[in-house]
C-alpha positions in Angstrom: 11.5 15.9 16.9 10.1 14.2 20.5 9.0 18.0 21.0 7.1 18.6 18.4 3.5 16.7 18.7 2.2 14.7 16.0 -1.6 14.9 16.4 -4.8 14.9 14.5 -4.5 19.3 14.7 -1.6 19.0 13.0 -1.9 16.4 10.4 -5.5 18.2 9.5 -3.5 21.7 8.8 -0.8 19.6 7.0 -4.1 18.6 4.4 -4.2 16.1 1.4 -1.0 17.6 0.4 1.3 15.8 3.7 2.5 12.8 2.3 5.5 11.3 4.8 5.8 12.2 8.3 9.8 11.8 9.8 11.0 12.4 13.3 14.4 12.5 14.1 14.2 10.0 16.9 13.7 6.3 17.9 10.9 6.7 20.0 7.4 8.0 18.7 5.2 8.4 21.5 4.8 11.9 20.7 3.1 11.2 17.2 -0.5 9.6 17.5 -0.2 6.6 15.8 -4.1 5.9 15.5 -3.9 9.2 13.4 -1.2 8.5 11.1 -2.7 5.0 10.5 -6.1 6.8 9.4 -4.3 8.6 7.1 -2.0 5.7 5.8 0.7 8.2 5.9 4.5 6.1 6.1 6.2 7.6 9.4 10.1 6.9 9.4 12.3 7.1 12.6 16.2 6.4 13.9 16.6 3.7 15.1 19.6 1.6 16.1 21.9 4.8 15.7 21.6 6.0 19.3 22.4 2.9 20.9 26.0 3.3 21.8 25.4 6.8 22.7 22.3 6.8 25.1 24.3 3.2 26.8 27.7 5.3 27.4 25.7 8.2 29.3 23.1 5.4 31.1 26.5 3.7 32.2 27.8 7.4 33.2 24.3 8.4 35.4 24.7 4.9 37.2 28.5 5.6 38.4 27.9 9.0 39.2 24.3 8.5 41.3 26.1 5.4 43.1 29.7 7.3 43.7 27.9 10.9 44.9 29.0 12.7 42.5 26.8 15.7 42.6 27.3 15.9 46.3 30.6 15.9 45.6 30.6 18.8 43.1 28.6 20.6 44.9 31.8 20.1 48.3 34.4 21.3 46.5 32.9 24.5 45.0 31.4 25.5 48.7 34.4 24.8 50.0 33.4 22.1 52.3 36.2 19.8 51.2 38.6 19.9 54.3 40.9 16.7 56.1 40.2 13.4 54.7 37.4 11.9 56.5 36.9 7.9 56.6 33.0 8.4 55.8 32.9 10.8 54.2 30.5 11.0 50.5 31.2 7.2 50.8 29.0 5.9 47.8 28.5 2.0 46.5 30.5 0.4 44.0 29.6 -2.5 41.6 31.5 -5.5 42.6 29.3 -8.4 43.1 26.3 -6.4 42.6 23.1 -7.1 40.8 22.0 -5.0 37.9 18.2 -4.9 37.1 17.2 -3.9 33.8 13.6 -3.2 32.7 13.1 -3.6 28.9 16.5 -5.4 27.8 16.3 -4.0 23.9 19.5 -3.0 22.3 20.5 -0.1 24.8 19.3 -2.3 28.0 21.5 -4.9 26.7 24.4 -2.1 25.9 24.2 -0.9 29.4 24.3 -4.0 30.6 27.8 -4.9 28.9 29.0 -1.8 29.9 28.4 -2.1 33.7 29.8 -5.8 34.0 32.8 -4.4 32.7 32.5 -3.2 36.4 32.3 -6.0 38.2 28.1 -6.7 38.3 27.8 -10.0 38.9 23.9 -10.9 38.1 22.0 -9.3 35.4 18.1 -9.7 36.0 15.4 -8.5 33.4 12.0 -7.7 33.0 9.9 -6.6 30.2 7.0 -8.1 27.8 9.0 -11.0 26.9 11.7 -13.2 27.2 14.8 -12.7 25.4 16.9 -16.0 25.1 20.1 -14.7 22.9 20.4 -11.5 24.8 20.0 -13.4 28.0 22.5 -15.5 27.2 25.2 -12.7 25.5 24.7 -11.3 29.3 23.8 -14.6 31.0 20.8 -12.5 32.3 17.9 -14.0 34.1 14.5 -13.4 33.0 12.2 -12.4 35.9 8.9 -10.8 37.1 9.2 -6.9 37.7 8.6 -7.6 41.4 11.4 -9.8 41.7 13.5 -7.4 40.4 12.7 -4.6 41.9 13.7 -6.1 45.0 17.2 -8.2 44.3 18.5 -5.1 42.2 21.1 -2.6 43.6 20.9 -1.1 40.5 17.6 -0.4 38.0 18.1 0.6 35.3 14.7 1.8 33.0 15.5 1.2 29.0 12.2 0.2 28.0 9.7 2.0 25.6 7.0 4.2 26.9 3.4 2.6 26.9 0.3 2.5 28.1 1.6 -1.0 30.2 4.5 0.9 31.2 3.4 4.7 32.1 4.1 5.6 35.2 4.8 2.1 36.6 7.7 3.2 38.7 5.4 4.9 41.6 5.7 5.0 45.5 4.7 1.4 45.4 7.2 0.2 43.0 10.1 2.0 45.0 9.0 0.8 48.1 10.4 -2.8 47.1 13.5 -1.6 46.4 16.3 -1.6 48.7 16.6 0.5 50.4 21.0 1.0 49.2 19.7 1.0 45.4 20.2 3.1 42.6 17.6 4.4 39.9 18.6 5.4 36.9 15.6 6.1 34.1 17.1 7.3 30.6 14.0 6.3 28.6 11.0 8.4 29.1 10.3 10.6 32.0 6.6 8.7 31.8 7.6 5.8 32.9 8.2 7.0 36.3 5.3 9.4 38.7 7.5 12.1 39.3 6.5 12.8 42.6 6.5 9.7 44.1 10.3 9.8 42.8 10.9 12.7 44.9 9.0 11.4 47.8 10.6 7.6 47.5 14.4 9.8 47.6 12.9 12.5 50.5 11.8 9.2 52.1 15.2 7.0 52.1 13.5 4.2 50.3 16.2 4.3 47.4 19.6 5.4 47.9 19.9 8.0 44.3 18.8 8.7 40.9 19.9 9.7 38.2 17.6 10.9 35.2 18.5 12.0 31.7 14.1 12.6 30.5 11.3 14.0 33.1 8.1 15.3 33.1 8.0 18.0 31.7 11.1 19.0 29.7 12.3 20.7 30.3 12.6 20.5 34.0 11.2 23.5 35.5 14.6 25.2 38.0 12.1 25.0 40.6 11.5 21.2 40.5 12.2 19.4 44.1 14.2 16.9 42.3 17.0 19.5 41.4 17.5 20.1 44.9 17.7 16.8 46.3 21.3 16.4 47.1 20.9 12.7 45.6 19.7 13.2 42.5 21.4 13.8 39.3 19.2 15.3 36.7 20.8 15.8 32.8 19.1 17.4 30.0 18.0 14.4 27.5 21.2 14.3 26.4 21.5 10.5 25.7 22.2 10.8 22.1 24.1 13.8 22.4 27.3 13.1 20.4 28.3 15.0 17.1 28.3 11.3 15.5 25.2 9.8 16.6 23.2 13.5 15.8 24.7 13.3 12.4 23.5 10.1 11.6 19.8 10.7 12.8 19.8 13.7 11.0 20.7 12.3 7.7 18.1 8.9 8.3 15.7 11.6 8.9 16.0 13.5 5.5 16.6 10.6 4.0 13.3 9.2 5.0 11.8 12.3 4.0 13.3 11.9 0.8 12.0 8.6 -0.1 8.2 9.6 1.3 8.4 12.3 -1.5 8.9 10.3 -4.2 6.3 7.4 -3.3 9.3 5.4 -2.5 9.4 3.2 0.6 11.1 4.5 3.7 14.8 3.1 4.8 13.6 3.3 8.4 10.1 3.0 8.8 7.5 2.3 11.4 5.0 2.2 9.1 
């Protein structure tokens, strides 16, 4: 699983004997891939499965960092909810809005269906390429990181985490955002510098974020971003549905499976 490292300690203790390696997951940056290519061992992953799933709760962080929901949780069970107010836990909604995704793969592009159902009216997209059909499925406009950092109301983080992309979302990165936008990072928690998350939210350069992966996880209780009153934190939950965990559980045995009898995996990385 994405908690279990995959290194050269535990490939050595795993001996001549290891002959498939399977995580139940569609990322792999917690398996060193340099090692498993030494050993020309087949690792197989999930892919594709968790699309639909980790889209639906992306969609769900974005509306409830933009309409306040924590805050407005948190008013009802302290009992500040009194008379109706005119300003009061007034959020943004979506209509004629601009959605920024970085890495438009299949969930960017999910999330991106999902929240023009809302009335987004640009998509903008960044990442290592160009991606013609998607872009025009969404009619989506392929731009520099930069550009959208700055147009976007709302950025959303579906890309893969890399050595390009660690920790790209820092102080410097926020500060070109408005000032109204959302964040909203349900890829890896290394994409972003944690604290300069909490100091960009502390500081009023972004408006709220919501996060489903940090560093570390789990979240310590003490972490400053649990108490920011605009900032939604979930457990890495983005493939949590009974029907999406059933399926990765069964491409990971089956994987396993097929590495055990020299066949070739159904879902491999290598």
């Amino acid at each position: 699983m994405l908690t279990d490292k995959v290194d050269d300690e535990l490939l050595d203790t795993a001996g001549q004997q290891l002959k498939v390696v399977s995580t139940m997951s569609v990322g792999y940056d917690h398996v060193d891939m340099e090692a498993i290519k030494k050993r020309k061992l087949p690792l197989g992953y999930t892919p594709d499965v968790l699309t639909d799933a980790t889209a639906d709760l992306t969609a769900l962080l974005t509306l409830a960092a933009a309409r306040r929901i924590k805050e407005s949780i948190d008013a009802v069970r302290n009992g500040e909810w009194r008379e109706w107010r005119p300003n009061w836990l007034c959020g943004s909604q979506f209509t004629q809005k601009t959605l920024g995704v970085v890495g438009l793969g299949r969930i960017g592009e999910a999330v991106a269906h999902r929240l023009k159902a809302f009335g987004i009216s640009q998509v903008l997209y960044s990442g290592r390429s160009e991606k013609p059909e998607a872009s025009k499925r969404l009619q989506a406009q392929f731009v520099p990181f930069d550009e959208l950092l700055a147009k976007s109301d709302y950025v959303i983080v579906c890309c893969a985490l890399t050595k390009e992309t660690k920790e790209m979302f820092n102080y410097d990165a926020f500060k070109k955002m408005k000032r109204s936008a959302v964040f909203v990072n349900s890829a890896r928690g290394g994409i972003v510098q944690q604290d300069d998350l909490v100091r960009a939210l502390e500081d009023d350069l972004i408006a709220a974020a919501g996060l489903d992966v940090t560093t570390p996880e789990p979240l310590p209780p003490t972490s400053k971003l649990l108490q920011l009153p605009n900032c939604i934190v979930v457990p890495h939950i983005g493939s949590a549905t009974l029907e999406t965990r059933d399926q990765m559980g069964l491409m990971a045995v089956r994987n396993l499976e097929a590495g055990i009898q020299d066949k070739a995996l159904p879902t491999s990385v290598l």
